[in-house]
C-alpha positions as CSV (number, residue, x, y, z in Angstrom):
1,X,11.3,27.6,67.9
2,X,12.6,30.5,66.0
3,X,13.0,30.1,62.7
4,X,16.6,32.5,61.1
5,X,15.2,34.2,57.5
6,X,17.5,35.6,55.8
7,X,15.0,37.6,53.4
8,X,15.3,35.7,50.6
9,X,14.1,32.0,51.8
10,X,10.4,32.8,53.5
11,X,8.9,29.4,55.1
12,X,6.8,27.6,52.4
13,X,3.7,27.4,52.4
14,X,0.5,25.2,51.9
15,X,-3.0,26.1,51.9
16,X,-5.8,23.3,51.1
17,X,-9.4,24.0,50.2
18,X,-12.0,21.3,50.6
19,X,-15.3,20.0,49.7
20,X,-16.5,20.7,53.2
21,X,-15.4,21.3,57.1
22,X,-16.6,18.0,58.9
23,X,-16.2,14.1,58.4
24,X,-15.9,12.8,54.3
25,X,-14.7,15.9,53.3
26,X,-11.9,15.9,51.0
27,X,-9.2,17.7,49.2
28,X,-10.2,20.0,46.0
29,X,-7.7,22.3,45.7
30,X,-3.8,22.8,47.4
31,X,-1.7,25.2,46.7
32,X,1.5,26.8,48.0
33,X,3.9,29.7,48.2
34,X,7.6,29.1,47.8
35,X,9.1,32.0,47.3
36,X,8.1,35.3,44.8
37,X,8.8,33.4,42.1
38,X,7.5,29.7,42.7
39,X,4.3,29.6,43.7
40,X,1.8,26.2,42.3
41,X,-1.8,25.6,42.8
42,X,-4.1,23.1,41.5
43,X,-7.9,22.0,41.6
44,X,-7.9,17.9,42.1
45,X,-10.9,16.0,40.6
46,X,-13.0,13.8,43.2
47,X,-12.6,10.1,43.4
48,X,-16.2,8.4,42.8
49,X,-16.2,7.6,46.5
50,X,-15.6,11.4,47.8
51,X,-19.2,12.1,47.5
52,X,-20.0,14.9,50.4
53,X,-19.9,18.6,49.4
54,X,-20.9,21.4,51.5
55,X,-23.2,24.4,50.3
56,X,-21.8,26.2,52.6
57,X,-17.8,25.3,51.7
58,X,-18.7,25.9,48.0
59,X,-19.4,29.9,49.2
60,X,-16.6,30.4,50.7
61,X,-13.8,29.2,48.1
62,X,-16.1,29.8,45.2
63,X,-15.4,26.3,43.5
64,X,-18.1,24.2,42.2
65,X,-18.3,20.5,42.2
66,X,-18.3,21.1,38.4
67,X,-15.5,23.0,38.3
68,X,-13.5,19.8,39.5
69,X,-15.2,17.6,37.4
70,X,-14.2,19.6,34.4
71,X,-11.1,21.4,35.4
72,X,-9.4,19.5,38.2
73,X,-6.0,17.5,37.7
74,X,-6.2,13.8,38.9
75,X,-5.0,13.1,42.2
76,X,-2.4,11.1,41.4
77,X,-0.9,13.6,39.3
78,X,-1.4,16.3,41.7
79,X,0.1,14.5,44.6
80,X,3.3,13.9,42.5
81,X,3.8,17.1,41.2
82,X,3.6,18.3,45.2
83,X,6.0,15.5,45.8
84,X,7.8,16.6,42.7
85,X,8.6,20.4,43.5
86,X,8.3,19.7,47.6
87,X,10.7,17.0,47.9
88,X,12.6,16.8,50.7
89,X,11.3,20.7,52.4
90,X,9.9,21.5,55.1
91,X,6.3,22.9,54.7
92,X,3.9,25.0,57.1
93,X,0.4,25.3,57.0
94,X,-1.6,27.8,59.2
95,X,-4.6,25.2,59.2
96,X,-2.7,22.2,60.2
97,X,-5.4,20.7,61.8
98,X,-7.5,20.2,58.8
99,X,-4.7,20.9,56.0
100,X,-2.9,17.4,57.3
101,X,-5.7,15.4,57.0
102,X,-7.3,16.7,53.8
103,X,-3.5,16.2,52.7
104,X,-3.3,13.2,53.9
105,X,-6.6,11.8,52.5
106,X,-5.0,12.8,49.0
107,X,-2.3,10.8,49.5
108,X,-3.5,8.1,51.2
109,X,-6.5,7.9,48.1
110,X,-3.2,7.2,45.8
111,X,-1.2,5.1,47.9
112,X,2.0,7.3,47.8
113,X,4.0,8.9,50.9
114,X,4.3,12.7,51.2
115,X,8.1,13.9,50.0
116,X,7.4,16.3,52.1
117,X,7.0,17.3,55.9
118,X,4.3,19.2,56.9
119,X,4.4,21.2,60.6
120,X,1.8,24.2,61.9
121,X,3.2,27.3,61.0
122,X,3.0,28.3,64.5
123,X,6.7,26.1,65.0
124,X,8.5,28.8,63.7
125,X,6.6,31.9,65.2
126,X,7.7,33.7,68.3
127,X,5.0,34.7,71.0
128,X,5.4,38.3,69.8
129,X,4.6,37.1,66.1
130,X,1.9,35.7,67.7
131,X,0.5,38.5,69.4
132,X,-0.3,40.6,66.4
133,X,-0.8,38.1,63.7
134,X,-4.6,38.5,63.5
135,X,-4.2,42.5,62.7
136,X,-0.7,42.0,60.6
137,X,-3.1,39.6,58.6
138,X,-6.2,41.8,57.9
139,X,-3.0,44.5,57.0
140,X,-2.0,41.9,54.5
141,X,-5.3,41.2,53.1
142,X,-6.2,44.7,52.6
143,X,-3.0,45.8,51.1
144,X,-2.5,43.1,48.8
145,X,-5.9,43.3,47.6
146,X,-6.6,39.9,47.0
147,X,-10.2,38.8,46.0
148,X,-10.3,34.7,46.0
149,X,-10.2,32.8,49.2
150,X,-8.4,30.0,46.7
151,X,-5.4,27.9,48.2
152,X,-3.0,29.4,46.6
153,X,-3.7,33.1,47.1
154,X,-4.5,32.0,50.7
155,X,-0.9,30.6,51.0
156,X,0.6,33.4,49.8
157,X,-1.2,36.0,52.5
158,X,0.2,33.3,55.0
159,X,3.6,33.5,53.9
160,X,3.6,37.6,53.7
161,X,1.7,37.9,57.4
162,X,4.7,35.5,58.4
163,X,7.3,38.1,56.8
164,X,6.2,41.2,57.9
165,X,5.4,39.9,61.1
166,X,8.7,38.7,61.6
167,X,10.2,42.1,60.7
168,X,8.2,44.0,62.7
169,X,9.2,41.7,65.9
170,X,13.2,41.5,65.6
């Protein structure tokens, strides 16, 4: 499926960073890019139950089990505030085979429905965007300079491989 952009309406979308890679991990941060003005990104404080962390995880992303514990926004609040500003969209992830669950797992752990649809990214890329994703990404990365591997930061890379790979393909 090729998606039309009209340069002003980029997909949206959601990155999720989580407390490890493997079963009883969990959700501790989301975050998205909308556009280049709306982007939203938010730690989420464990539930008592969501007990399994990863060393490992914690490396990568950078986020503590403390920083949660002291910084994160409930999940109730966070999941309606996604609902809240997603409503009704269509979102894209290019992790959807974790991202959905981890998502899901918040949602589920308040007992609300996503607002919101969310579809691999690779639904709206052509082969050719496909083809040079991997080295329009590292392009990305470089140029933009970008030091946290955080959700929202991550999202944002997505959403400006997606754009100039999409350019570069018509």
């Amino acid at each position: 499926m090729k998606r039309n952009y009209d340069g002003e309406h980029p997909p949206i979308i959601l990155d999720i960073e989580a407390s490890g890679f493997g079963a009883g991990s969990y959700p501790i941060e989301v975050g998205f890019a909308a556009d280049k003005h709306n982007r939203y990104c938010s730690l989420i404080r464990p539930f008592p139950n969501w007990t399994h962390w990863s060393e490992t995880a914690q490396q990568i992303h950078g986020i503590s089990r403390r920083d949660l514990e002291q910084r994160g926004g409930e999940p109730m609040e966070v999941a309606l505030e996604l609902n809240r500003r997603l409503n009704g969209k269509q979102i894209y992830s290019d992790g959807w085979v974790v991202d959905h669950p981890w998502l899901m797992t918040l949602f589920f752990a308040v007992n609300i429905e996503p607002a919101f649809q969310l579809s691999p990214i690779e639904l709206i890329m052509t082969e050719n965007q496909m083809e040079i994703w991997d080295d329009v990404h590292r392009e990305v990365i470089i140029c933009s300079e970008q030091q946290r591997h955080r959700a929202s930061v991550d999202a944002w890379v997505i959403q400006q491989t997606w754009i100039k790979s999409h350019y570069m393909t018509q």
